[in-house]
TIBA-544110 format. One record per residue: x, y, z of N, C-alpha, C in turn; chain; residue number from 1; residue in one letter. Coordinates in nm, 2 decimals. Layout:
TIBA-544110
<atom><n_xx>X</n_xx><n_yy>Y</n_yy><n_zz>Z</n_zz><ca_xx>X</ca_xx><ca_yy>Y</ca_yy><ca_zz>Z</ca_zz><c_xx>X</c_xx><c_yy>Y</c_yy><c_zz>Z</c_zz><ch>A</ch><i>NUM</i><aa>A</aa></atom>
...
//
This chain:
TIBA-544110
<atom><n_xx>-0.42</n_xx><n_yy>-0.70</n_yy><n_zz>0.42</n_zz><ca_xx>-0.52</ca_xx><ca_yy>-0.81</ca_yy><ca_zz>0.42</ca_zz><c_xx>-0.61</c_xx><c_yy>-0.79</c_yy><c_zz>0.54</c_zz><ch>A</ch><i>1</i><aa>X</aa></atom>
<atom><n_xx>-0.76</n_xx><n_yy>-0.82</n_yy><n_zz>0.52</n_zz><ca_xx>-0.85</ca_xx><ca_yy>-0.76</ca_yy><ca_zz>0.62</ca_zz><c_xx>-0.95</c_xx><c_yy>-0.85</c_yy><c_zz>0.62</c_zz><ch>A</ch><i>2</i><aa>X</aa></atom>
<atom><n_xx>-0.91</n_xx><n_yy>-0.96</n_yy><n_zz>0.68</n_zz><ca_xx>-1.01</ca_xx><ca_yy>-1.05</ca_yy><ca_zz>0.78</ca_zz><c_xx>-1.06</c_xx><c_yy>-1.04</c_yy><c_zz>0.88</c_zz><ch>A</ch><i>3</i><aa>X</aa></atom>
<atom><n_xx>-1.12</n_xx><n_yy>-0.93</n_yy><n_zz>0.93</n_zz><ca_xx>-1.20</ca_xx><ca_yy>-0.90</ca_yy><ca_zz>1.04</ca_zz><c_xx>-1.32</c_xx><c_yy>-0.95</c_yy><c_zz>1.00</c_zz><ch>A</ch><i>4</i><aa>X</aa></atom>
<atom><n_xx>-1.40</n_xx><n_yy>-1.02</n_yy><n_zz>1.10</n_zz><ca_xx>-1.55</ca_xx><ca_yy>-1.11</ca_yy><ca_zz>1.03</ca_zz><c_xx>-1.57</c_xx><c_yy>-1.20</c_yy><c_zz>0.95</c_zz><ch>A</ch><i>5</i><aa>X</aa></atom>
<atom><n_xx>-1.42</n_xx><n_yy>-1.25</n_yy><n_zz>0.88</n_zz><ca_xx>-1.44</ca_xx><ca_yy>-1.30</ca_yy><ca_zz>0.75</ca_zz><c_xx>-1.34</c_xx><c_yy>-1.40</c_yy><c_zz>0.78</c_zz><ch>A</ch><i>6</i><aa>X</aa></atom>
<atom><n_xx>-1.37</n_xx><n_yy>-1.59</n_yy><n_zz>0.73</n_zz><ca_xx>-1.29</ca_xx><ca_yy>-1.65</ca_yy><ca_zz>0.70</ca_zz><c_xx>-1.13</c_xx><c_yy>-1.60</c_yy><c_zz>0.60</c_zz><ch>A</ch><i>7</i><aa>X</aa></atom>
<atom><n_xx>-1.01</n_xx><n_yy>-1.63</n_yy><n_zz>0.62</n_zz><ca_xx>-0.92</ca_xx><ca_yy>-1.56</ca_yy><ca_zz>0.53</ca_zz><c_xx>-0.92</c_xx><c_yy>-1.62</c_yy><c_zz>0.43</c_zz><ch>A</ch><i>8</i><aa>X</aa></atom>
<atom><n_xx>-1.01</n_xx><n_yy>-1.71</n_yy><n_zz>0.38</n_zz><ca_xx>-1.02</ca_xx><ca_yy>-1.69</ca_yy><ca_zz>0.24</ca_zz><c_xx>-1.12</c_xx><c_yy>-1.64</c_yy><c_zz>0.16</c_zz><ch>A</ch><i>9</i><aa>X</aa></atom>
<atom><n_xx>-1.20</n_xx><n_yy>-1.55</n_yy><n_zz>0.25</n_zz><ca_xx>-1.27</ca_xx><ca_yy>-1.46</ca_yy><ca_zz>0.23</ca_zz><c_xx>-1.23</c_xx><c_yy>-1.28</c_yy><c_zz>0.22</c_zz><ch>A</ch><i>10</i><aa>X</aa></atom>
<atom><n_xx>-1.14</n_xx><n_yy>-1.27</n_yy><n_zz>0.34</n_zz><ca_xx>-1.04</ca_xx><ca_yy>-1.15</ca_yy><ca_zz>0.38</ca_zz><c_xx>-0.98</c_xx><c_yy>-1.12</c_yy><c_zz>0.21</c_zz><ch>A</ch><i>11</i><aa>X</aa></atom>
<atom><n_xx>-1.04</n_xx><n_yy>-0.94</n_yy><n_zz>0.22</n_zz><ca_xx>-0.99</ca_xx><ca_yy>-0.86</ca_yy><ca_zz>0.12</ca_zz><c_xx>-0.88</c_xx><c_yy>-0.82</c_yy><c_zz>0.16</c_zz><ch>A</ch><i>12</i><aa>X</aa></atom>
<atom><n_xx>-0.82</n_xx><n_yy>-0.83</n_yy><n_zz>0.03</n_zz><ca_xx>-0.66</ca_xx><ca_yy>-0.75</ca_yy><ca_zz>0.00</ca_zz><c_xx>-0.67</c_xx><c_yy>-0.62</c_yy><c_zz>-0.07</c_zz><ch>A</ch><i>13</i><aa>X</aa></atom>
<atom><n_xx>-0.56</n_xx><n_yy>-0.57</n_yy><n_zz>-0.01</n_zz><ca_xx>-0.56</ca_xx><ca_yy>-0.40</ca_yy><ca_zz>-0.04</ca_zz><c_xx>-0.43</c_xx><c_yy>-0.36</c_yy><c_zz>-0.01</c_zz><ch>A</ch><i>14</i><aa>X</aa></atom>
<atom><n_xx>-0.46</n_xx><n_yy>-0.28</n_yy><n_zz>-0.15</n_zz><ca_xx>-0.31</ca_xx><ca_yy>-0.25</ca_yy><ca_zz>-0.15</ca_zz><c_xx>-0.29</c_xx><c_yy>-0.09</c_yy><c_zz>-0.25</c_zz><ch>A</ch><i>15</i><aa>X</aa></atom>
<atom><n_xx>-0.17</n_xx><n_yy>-0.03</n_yy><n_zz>-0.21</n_zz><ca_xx>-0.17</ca_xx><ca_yy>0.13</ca_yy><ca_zz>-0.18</ca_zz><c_xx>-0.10</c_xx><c_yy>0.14</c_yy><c_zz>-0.31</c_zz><ch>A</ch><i>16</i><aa>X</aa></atom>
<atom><n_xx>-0.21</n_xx><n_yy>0.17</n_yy><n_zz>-0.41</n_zz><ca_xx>-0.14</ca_xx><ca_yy>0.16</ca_yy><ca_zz>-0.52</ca_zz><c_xx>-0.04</c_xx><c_yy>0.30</c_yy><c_zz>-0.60</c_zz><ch>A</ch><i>17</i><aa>X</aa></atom>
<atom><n_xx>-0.03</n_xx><n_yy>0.39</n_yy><n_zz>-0.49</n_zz><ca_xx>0.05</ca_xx><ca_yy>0.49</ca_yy><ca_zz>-0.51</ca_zz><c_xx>0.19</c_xx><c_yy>0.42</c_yy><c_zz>-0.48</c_zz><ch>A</ch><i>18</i><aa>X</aa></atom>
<atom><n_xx>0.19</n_xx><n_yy>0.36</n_yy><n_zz>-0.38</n_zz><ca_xx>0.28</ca_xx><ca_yy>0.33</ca_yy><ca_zz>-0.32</ca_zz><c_xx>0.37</c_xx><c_yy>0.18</c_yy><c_zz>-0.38</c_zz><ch>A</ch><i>19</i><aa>X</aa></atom>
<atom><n_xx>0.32</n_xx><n_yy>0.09</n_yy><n_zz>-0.43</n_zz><ca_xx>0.32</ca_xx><ca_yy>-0.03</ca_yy><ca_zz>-0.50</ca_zz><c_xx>0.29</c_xx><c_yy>-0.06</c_yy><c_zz>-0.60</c_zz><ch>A</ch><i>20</i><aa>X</aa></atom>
<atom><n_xx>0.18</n_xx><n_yy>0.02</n_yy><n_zz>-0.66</n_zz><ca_xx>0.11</ca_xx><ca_yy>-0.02</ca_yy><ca_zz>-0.79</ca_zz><c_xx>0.05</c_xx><c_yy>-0.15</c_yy><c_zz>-0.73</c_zz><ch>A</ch><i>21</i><aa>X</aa></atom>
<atom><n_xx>0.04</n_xx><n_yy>-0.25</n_yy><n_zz>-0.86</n_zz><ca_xx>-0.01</ca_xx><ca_yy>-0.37</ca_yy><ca_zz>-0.82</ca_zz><c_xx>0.09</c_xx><c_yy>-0.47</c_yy><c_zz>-0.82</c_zz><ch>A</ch><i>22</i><aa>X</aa></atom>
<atom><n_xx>0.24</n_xx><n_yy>-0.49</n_yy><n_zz>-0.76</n_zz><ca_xx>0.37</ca_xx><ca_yy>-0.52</ca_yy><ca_zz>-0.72</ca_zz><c_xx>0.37</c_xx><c_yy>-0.62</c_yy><c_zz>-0.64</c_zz><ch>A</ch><i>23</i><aa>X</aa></atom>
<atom><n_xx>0.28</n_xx><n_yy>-0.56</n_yy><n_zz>-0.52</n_zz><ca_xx>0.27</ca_xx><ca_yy>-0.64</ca_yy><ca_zz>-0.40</ca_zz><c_xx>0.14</c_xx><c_yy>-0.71</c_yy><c_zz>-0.33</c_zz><ch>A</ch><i>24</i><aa>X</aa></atom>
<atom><n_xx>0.17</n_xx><n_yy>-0.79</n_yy><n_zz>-0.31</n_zz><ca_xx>0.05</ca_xx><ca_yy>-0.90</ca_yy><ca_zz>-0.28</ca_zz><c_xx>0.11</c_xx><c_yy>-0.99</c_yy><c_zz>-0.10</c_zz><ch>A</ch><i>25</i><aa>X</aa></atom>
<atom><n_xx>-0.04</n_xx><n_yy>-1.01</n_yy><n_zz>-0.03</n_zz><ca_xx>0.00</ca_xx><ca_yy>-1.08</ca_yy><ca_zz>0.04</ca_zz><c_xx>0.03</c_xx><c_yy>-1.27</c_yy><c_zz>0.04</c_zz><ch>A</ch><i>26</i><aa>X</aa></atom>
<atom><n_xx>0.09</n_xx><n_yy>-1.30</n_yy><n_zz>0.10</n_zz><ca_xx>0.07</ca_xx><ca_yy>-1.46</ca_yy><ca_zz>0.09</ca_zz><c_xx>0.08</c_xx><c_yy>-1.49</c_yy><c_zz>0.19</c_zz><ch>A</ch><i>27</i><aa>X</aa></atom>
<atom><n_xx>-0.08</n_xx><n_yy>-1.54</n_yy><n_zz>0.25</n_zz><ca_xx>-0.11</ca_xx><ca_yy>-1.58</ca_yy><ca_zz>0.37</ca_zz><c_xx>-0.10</c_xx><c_yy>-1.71</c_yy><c_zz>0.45</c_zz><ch>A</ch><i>28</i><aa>X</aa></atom>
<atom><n_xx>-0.02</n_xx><n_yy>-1.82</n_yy><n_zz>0.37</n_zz><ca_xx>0.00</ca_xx><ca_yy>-1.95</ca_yy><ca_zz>0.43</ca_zz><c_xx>0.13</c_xx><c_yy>-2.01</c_yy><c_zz>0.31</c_zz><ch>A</ch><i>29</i><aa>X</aa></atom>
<atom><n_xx>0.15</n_xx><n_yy>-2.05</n_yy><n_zz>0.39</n_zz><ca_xx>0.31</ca_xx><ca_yy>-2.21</ca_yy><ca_zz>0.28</ca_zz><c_xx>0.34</c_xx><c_yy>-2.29</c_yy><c_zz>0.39</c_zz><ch>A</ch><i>30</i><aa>X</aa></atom>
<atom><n_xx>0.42</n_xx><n_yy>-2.36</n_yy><n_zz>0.31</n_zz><ca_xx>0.44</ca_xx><ca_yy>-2.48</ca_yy><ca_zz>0.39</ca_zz><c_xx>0.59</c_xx><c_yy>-2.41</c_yy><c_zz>0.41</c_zz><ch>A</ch><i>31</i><aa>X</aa></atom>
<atom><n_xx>0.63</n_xx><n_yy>-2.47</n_yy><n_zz>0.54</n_zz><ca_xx>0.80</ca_xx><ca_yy>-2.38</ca_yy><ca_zz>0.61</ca_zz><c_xx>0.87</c_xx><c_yy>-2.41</c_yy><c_zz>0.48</c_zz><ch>A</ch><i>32</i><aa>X</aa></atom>
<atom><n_xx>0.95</n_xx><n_yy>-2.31</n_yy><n_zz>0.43</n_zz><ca_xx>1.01</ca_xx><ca_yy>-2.20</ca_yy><ca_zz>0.46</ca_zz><c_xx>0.92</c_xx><c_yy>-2.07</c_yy><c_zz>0.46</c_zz><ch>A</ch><i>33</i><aa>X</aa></atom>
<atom><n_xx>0.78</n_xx><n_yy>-2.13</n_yy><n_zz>0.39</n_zz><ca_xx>0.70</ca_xx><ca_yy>-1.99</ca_yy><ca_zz>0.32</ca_zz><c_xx>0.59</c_xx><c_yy>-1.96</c_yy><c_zz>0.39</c_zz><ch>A</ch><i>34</i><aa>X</aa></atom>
<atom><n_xx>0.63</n_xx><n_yy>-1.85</n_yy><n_zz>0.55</n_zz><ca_xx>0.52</ca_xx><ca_yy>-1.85</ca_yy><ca_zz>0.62</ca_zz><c_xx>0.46</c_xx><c_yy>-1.68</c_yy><c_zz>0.56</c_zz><ch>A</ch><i>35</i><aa>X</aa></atom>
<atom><n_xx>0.34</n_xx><n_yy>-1.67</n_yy><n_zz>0.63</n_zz><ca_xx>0.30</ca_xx><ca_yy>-1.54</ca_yy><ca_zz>0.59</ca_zz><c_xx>0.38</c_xx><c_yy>-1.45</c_yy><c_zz>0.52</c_zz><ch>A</ch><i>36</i><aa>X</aa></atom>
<atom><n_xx>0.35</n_xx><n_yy>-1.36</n_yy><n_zz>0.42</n_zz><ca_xx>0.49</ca_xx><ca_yy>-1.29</ca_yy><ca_zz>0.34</ca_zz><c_xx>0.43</c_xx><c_yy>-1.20</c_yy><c_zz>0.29</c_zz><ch>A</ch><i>37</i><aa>X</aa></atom>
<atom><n_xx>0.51</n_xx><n_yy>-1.05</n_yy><n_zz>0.31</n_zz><ca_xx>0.47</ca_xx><ca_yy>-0.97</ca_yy><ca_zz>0.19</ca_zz><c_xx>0.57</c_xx><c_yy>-1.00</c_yy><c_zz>0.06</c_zz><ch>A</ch><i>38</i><aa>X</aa></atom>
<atom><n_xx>0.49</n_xx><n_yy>-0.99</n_yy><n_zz>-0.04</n_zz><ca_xx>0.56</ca_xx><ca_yy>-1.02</ca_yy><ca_zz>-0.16</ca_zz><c_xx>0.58</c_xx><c_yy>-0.87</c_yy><c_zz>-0.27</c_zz><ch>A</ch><i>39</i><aa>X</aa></atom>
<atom><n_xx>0.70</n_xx><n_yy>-0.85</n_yy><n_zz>-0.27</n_zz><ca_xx>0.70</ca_xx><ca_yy>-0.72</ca_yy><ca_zz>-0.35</ca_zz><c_xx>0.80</c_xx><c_yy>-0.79</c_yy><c_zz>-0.49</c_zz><ch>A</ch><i>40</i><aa>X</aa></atom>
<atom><n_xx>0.70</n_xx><n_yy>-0.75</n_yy><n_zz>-0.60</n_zz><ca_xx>0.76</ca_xx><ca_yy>-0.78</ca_yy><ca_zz>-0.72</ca_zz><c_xx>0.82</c_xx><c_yy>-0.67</c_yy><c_zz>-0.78</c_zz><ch>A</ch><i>41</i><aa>X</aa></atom>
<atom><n_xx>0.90</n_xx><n_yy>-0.73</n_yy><n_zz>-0.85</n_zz><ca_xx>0.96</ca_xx><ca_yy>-0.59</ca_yy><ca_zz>-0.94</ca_zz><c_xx>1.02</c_xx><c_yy>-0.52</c_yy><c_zz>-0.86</c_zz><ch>A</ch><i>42</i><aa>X</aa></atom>
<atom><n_xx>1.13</n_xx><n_yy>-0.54</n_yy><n_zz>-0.75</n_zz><ca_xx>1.12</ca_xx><ca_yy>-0.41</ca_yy><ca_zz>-0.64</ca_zz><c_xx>1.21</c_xx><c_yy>-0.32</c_yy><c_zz>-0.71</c_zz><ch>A</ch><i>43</i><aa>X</aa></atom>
<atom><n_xx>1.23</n_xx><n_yy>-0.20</n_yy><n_zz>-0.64</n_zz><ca_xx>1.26</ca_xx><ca_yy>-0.06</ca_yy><ca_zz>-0.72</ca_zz><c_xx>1.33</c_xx><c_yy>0.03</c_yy><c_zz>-0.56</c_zz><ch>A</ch><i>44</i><aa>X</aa></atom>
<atom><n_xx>1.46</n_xx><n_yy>0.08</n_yy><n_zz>-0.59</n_zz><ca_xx>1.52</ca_xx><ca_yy>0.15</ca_yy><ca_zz>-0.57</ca_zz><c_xx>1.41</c_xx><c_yy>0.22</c_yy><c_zz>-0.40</c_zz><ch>A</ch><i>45</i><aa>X</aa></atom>
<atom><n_xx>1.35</n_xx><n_yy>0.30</n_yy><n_zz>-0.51</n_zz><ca_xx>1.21</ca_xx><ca_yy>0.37</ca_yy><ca_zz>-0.43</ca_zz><c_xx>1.11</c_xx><c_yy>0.27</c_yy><c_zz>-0.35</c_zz><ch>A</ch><i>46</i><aa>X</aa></atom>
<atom><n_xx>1.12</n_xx><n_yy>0.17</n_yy><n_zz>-0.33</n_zz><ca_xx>1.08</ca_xx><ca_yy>0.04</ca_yy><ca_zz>-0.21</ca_zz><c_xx>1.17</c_xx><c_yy>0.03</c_yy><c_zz>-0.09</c_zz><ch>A</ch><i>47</i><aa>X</aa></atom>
<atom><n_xx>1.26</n_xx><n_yy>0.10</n_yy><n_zz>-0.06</n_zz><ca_xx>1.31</ca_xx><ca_yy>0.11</ca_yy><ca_zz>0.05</ca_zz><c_xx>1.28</c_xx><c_yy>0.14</c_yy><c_zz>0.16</c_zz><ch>A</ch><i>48</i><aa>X</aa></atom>
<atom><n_xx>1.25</n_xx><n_yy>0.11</n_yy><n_zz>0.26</n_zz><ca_xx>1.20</ca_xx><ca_yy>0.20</ca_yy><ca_zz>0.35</ca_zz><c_xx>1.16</c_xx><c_yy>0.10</c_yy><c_zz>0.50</c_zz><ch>A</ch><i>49</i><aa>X</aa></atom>
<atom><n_xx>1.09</n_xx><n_yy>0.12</n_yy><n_zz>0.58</n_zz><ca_xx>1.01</ca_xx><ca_yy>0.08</ca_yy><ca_zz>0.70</ca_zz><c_xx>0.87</c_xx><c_yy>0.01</c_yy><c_zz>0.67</c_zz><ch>A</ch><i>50</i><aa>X</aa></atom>
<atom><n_xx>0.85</n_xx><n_yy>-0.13</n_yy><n_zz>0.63</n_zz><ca_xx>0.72</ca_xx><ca_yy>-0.20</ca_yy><ca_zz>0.68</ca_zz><c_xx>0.67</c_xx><c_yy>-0.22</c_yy><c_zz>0.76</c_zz><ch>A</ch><i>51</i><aa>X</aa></atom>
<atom><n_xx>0.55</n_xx><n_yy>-0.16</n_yy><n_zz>0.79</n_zz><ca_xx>0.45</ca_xx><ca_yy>-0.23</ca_yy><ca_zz>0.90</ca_zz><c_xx>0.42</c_xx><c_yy>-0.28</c_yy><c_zz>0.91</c_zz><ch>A</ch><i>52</i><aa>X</aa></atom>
<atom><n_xx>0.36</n_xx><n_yy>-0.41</n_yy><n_zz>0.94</n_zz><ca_xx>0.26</ca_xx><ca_yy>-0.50</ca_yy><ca_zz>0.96</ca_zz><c_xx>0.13</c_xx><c_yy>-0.48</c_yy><c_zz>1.13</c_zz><ch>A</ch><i>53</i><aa>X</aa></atom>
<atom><n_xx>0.04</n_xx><n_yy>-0.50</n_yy><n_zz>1.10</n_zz><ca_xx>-0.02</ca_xx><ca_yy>-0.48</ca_yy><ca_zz>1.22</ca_zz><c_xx>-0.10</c_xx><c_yy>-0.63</c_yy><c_zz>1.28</c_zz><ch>A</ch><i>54</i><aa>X</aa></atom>
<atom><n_xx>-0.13</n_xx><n_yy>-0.66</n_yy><n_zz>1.36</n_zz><ca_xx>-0.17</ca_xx><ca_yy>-0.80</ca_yy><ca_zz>1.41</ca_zz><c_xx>-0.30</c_xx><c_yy>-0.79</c_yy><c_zz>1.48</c_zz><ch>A</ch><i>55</i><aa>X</aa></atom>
<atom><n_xx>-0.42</n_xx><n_yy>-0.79</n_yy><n_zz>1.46</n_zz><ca_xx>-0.51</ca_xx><ca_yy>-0.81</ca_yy><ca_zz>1.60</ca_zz><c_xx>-0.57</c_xx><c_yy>-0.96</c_yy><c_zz>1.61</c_zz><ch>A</ch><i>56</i><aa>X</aa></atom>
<atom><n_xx>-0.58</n_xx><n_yy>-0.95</n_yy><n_zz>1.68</n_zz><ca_xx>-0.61</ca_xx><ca_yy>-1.13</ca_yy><ca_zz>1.76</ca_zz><c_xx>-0.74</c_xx><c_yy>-1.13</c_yy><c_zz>1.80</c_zz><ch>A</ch><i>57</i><aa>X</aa></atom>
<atom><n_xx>-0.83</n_xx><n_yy>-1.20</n_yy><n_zz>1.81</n_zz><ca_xx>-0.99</ca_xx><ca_yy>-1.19</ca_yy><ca_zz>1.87</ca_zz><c_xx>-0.96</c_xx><c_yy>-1.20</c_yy><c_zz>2.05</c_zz><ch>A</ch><i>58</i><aa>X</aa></atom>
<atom><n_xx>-0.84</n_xx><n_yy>-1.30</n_yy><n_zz>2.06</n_zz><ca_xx>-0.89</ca_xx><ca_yy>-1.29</ca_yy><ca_zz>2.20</ca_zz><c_xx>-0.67</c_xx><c_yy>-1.26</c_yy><c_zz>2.22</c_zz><ch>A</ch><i>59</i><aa>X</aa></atom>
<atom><n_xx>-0.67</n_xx><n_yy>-1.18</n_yy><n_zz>2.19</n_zz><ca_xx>-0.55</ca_xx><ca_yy>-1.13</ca_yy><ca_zz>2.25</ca_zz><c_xx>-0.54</c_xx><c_yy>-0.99</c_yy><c_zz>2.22</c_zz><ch>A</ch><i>60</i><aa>X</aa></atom>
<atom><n_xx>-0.40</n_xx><n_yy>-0.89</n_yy><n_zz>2.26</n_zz><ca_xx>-0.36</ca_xx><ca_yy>-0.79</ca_yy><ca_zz>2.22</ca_zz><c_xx>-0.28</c_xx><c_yy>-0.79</c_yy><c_zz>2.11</c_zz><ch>A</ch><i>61</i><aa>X</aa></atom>
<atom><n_xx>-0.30</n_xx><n_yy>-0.64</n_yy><n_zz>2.03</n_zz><ca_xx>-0.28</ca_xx><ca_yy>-0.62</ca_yy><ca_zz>1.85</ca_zz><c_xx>-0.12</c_xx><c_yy>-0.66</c_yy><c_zz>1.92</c_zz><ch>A</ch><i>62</i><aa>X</aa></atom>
<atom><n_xx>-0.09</n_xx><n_yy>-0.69</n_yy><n_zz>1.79</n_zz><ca_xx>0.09</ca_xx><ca_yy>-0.65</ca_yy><ca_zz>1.81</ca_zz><c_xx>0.11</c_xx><c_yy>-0.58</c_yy><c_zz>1.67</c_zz><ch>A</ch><i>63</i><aa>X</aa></atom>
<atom><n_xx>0.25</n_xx><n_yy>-0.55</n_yy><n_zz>1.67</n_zz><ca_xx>0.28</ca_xx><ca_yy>-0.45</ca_yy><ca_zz>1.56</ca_zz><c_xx>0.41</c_xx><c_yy>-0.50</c_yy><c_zz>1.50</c_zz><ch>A</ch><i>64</i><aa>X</aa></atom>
<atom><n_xx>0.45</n_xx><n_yy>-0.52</n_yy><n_zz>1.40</n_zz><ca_xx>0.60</ca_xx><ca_yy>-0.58</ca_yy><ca_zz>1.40</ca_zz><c_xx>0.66</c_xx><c_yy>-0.48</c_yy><c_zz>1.23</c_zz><ch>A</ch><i>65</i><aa>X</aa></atom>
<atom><n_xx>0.75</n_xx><n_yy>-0.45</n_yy><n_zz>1.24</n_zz><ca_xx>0.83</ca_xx><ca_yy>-0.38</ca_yy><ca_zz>1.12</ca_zz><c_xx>0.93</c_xx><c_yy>-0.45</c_yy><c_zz>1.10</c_zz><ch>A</ch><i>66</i><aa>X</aa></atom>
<atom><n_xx>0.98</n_xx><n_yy>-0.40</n_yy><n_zz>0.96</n_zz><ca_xx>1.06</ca_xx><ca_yy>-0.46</ca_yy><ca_zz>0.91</ca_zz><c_xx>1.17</c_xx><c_yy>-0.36</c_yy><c_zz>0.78</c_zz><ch>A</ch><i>67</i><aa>X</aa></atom>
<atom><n_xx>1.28</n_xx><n_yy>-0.33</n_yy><n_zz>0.77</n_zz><ca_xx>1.37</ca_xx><ca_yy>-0.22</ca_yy><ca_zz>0.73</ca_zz><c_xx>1.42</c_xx><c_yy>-0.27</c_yy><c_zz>0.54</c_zz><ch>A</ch><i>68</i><aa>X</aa></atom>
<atom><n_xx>1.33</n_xx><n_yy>-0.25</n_yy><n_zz>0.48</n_zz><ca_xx>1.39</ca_xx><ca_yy>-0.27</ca_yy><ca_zz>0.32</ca_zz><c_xx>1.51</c_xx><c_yy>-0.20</c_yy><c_zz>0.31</c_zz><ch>A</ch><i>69</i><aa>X</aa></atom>
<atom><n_xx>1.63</n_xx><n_yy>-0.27</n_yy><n_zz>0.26</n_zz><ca_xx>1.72</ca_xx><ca_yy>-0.22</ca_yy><ca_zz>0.20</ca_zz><c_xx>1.74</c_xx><c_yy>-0.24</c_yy><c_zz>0.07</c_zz><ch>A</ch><i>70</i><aa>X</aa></atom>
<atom><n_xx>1.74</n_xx><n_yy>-0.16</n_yy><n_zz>-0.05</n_zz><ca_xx>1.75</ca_xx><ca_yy>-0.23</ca_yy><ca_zz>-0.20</ca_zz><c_xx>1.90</c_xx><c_yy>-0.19</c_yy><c_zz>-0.25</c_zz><ch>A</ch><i>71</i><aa>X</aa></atom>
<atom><n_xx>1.99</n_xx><n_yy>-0.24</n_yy><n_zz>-0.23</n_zz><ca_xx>2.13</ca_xx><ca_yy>-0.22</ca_yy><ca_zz>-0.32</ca_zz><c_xx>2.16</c_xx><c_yy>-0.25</c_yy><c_zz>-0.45</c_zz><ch>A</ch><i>72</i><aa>X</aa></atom>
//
């Protein structure tokens, strides 16, 4: 999701359709329990792996955070 310049409900979604098809979608707000999320539908064996997420801030430093899919 890429709100740079842009209100986020303006901010384009993109997504690696080699890698997901059209499966995964972000969801940018909920009410607690449902904060920011990636959403992968349908997940598949071959969705395993290391997420990245990346963060930049206007008036701070980017941060970076992962996260480790396991599909059993």
């Amino acid at each position: 999701l890429d709100a740079r310049e842009k209100s986020i409900d303006e901010a384009q979604h993109w997504s690696n359709e080699q890698a997901l098809g059209g499966r995964a979608f972000f969801r940018t707000s909920g009410i607690p329990p449902h904060y920011p999320s990636l959403i992968i539908e349908n997940v598949k064996e071959s969705d395993a792996g290391l997420y990245k997420c990346r963060l930049d801030y206007k008036r701070g430093p980017t941060v970076h955070r992962g996260i480790n899919l396991t599909v059993i």
